[in-house]
C-alpha positions as CSV (number, residue, x, y, z in Angstrom):
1,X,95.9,68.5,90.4
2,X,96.1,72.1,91.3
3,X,100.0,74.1,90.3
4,X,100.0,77.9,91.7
5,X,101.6,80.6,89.7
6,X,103.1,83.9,91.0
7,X,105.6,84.6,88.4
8,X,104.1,88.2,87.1
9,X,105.8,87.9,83.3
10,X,104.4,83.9,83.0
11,X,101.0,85.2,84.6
12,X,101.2,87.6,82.0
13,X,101.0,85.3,79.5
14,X,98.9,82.4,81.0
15,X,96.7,82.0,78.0
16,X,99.6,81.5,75.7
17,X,100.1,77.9,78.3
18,X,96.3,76.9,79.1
19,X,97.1,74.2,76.1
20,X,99.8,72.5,77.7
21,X,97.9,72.6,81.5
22,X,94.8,71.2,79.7
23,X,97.6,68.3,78.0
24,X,98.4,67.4,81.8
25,X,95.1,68.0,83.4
26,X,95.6,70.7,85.6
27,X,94.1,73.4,87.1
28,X,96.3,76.7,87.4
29,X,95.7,79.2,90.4
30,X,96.4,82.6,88.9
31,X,96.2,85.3,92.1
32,X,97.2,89.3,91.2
33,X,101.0,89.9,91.3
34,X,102.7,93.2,91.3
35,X,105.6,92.0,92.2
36,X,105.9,89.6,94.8
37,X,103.0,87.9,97.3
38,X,103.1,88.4,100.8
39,X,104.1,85.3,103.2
40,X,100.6,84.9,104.7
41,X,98.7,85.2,101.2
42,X,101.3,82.2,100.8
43,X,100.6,80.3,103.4
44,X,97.0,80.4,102.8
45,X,97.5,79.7,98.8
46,X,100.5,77.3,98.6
47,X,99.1,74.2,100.8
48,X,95.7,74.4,98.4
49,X,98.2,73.5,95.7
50,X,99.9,69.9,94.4
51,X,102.9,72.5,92.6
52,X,104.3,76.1,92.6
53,X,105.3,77.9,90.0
54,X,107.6,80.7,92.2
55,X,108.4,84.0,91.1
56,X,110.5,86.1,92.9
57,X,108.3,85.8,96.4
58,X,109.0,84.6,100.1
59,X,109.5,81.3,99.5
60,X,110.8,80.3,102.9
61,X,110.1,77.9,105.6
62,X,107.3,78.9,106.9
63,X,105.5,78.9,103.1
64,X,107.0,75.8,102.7
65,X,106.1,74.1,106.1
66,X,102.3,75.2,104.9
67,X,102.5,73.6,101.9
68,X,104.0,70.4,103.4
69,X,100.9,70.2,105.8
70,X,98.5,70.7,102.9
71,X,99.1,69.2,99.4
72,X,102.4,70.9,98.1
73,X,104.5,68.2,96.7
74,X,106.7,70.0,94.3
75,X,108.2,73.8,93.3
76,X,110.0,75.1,90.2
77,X,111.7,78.3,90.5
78,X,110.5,80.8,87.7
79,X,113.7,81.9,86.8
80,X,117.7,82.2,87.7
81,X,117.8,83.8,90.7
82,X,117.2,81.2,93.4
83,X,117.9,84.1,96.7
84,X,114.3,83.8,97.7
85,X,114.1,80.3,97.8
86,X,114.8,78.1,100.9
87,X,116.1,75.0,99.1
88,X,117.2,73.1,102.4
89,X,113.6,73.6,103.8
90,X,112.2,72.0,101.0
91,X,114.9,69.2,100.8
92,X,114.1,68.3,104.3
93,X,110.2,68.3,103.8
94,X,111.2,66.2,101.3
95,X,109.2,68.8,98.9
96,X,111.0,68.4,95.2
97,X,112.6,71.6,94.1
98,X,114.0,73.3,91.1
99,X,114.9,76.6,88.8
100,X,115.3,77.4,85.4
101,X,119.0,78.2,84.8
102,X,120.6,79.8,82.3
103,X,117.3,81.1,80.5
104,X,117.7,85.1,79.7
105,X,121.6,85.5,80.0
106,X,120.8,87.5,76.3
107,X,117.8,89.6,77.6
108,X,119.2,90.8,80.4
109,X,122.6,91.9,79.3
110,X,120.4,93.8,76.2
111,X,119.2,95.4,79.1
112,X,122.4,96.2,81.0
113,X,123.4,97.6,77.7
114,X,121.1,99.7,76.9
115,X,121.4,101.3,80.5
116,X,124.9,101.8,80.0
117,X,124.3,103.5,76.7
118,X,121.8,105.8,78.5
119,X,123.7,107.0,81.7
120,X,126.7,107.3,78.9
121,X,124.3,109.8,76.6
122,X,122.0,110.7,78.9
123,X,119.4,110.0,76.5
124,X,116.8,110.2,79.5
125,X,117.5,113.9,79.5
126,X,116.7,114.7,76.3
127,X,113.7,112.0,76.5
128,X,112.1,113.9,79.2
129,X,113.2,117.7,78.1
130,X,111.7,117.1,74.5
131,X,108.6,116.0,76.2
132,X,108.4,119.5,78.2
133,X,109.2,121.2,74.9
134,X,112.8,121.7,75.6
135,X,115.5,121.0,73.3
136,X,118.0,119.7,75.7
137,X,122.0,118.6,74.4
138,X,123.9,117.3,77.4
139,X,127.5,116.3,76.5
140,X,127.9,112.3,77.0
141,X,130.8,110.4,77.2
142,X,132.0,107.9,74.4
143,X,132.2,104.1,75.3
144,X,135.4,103.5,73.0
145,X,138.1,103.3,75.2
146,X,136.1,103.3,78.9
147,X,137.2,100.5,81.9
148,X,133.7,98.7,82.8
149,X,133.9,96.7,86.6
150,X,131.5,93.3,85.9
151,X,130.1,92.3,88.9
152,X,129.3,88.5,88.4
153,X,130.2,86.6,85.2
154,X,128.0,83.7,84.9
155,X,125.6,83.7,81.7
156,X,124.4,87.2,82.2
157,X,127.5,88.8,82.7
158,X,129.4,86.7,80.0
159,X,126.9,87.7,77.6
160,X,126.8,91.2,78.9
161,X,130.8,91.0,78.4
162,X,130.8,90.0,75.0
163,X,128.2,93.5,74.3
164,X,131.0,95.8,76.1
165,X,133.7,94.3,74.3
166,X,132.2,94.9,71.1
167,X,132.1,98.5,72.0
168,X,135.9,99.1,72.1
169,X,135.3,99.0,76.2
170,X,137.6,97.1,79.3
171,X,136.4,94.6,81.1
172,X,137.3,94.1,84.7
173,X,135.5,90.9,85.5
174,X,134.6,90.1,89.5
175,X,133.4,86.8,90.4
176,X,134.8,84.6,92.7
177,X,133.5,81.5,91.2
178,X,134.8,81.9,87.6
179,X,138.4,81.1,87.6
180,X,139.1,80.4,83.6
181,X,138.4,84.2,82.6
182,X,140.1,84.6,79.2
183,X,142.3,87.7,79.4
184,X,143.6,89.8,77.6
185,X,144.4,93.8,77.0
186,X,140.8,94.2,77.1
187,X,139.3,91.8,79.8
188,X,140.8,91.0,83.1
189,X,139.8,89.2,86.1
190,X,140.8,91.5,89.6
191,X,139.4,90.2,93.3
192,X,137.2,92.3,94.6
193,X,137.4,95.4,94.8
194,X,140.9,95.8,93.6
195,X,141.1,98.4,90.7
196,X,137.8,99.5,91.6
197,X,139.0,102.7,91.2
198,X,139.8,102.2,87.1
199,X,135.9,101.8,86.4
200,X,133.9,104.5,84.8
201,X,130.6,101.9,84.7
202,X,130.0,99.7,87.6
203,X,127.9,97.5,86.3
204,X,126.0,94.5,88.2
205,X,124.6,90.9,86.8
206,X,125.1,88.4,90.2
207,X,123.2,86.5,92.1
208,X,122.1,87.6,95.9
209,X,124.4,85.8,98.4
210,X,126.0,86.3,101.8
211,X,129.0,87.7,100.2
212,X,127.2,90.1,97.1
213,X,124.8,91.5,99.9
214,X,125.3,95.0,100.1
215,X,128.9,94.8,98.0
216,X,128.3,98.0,96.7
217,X,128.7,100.0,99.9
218,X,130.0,103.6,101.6
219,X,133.6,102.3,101.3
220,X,133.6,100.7,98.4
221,X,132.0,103.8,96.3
222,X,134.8,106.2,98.7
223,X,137.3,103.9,96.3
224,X,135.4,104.4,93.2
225,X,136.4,106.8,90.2
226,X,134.8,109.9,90.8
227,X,131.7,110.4,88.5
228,X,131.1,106.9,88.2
229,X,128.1,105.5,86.6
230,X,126.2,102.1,88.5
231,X,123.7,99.8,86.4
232,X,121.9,97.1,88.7
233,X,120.4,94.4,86.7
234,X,121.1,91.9,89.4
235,X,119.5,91.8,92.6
236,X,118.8,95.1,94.2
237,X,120.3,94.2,97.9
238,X,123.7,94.5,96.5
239,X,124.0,98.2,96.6
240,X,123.5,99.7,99.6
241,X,121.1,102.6,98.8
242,X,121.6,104.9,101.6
243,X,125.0,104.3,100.8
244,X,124.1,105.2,96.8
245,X,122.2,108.0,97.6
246,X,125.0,109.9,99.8
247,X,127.0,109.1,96.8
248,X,124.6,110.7,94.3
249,X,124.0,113.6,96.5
250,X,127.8,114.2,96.5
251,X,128.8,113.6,92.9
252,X,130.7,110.4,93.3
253,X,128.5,108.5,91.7
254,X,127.6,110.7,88.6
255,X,124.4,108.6,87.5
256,X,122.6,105.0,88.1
257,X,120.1,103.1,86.2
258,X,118.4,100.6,88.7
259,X,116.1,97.7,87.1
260,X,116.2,96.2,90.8
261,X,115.8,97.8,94.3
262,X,116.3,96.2,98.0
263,X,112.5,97.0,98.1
264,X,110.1,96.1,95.5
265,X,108.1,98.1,94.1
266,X,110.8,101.4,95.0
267,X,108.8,103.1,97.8
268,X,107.1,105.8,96.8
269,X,109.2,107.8,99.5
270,X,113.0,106.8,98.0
271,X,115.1,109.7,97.7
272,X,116.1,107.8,94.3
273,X,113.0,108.8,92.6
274,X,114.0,112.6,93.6
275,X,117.1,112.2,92.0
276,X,117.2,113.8,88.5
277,X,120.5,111.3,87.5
278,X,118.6,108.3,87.9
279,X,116.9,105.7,85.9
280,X,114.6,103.6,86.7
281,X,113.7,99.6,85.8
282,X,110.8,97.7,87.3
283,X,112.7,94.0,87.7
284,X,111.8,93.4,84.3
285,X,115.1,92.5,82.6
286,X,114.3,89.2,81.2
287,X,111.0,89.9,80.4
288,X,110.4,89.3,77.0
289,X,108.1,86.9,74.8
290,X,110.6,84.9,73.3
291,X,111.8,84.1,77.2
292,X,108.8,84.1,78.8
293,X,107.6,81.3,76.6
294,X,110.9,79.3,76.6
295,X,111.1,79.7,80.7
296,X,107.7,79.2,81.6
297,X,107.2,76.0,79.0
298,X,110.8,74.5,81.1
299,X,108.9,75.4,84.4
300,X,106.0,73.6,83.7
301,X,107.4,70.4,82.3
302,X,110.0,70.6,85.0
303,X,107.0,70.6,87.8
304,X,105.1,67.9,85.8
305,X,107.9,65.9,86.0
306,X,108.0,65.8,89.7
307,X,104.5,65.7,90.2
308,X,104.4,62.3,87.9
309,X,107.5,60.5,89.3
């Protein structure tokens, strides 16, 4: 058997997993990933292939229509996010599918943390002024006491919760699927985007859907507290960046620290890299060793599965 993988963090540590292929007696396809593949290097890679291992590329139904014409028989989803993934092509190609829920809820909301921490300190000021042999002091704001909104609350965002909390901050939580938010004088569940205005961080852990796309808009940052400050460690389609960039421009939005964009790699062109209030990610949030190995060794055994039923 042949498995495709195009999951940059596992490819990035395919040698640590060439024992476990060898165990099953496969052969592993491992093609040059920045960041995603295009949907005609798919269709010419996939149907070659008895599994998938899927990162975050095109995996829609014309990729999927290949592979169900060649060999493809089965696909795991590296990861949580499923938005890239057309699950009722595969179900009715009757090609088995699956993800890997629930795997860096602790990474990424280190991550979120650590952004909200910077755009709060503007430690990437003084980063980059001691580095031109400056001596820069910008005055930050303390966490104790700020209002937070929490876009999604599933195990990032619950985790990412727990870190805000443990600063002395407020919690407005926003998810429409989480009902049983515990609350209290400093955590609070509000509908979208009620009390929007209340938030000094904006920050963002859901999923891509029909209803988070492009959330974080023109009106909804009109509503926002003035000098707000936006961490995306979501899915970068949520904001709208034209909309974020009029809004940085202007001042109401004081800073943003971006681990995902609505196109990967950011263009060299963005008017986001211009701006001096910005910080930049590279979709990297969960990657870490520790969850690399524990995703990637679920992937594989989950795709073995359903290439031996």
């Amino acid at each position: 058997m042949k498995i495709l993988v195009t999951c940059p963090p596992m490819l990035g540590m395919l040698t640590h997993f060439a024992g476990i292929f060898a165990e099953f007696g496969v052969e592993v396809t491992a093609p040059k990933v920045v960041q995603t593949l295009s949907v005609d290097d798919l269709m010419k890679l996939v149907p070659e292939h008895d599994g998938w291992i899927i990162g975050d590329d095109p995996a829609n139904d014309n990729v999927f229509s290949a592979g169900k014409a060649g060999k493809l028989k089965a696909a795991v989803k590296w990861g949580v996010g499923v938005d890239n993934v057309d699950f009722e092509a595969c179900n009715r190609l009757g090609i088995k599918v699956a993800n890997t829920p629930n795997m860096f809820g602790n990474e990424v909301a280190d991550v979120a943390i650590g952004y909200v921490i910077a755009l709060a300190r503007e430690t990437y000021v003084i980063h980059e002024g001691v580095r031109q042999g400056l001596w820069p002091k910008p005055r930050g704001i303390s966490l104790s006491g700020r209002t937070v909104a929490l876009i999604g609350y599933g195990d990032i965002g619950k985790n990412a919760a727990q870190r805000l909390l443990a600063f002395g901050m407020k919690v407005i939580v926003y998810d429409p699927g989480q009902i049983n938010v515990v609350e209290s004088n400093s955590i609070r569940r509000e509908i979208w985007p009620n009390c929007i205005d209340e938030a000094d961080f904006i920050v963002i852990t859901c999923a891509l859907t029909q209803s988070s796309f492009h959330m974080i808009n023109a009106e909804v940052l009109a509503q926002a507290k003035r000098g707000t400050r936006i961490v995306n460690v979501g899915r970068g389609p949520v904001i709208h960046e034209e909309a974020l960039e009029n809004a940085l421009r202007s001042g109401q939005v004081y800073s943003a620290a971006l681990d995902v964009f609505e196109v990967e790699p950011l263009p060299l062109n963005s008017f986001l890299r211009e701006h001096p209030r910005c910080v930049f990610g590279s979709h990297n949030s969960s990657n870490t060793i520790d969850a690399v190995i524990k995703t990637s060794e679920l992937a594989i055994n989950k795709l073995m599965g359903f290439l031996g039923e």
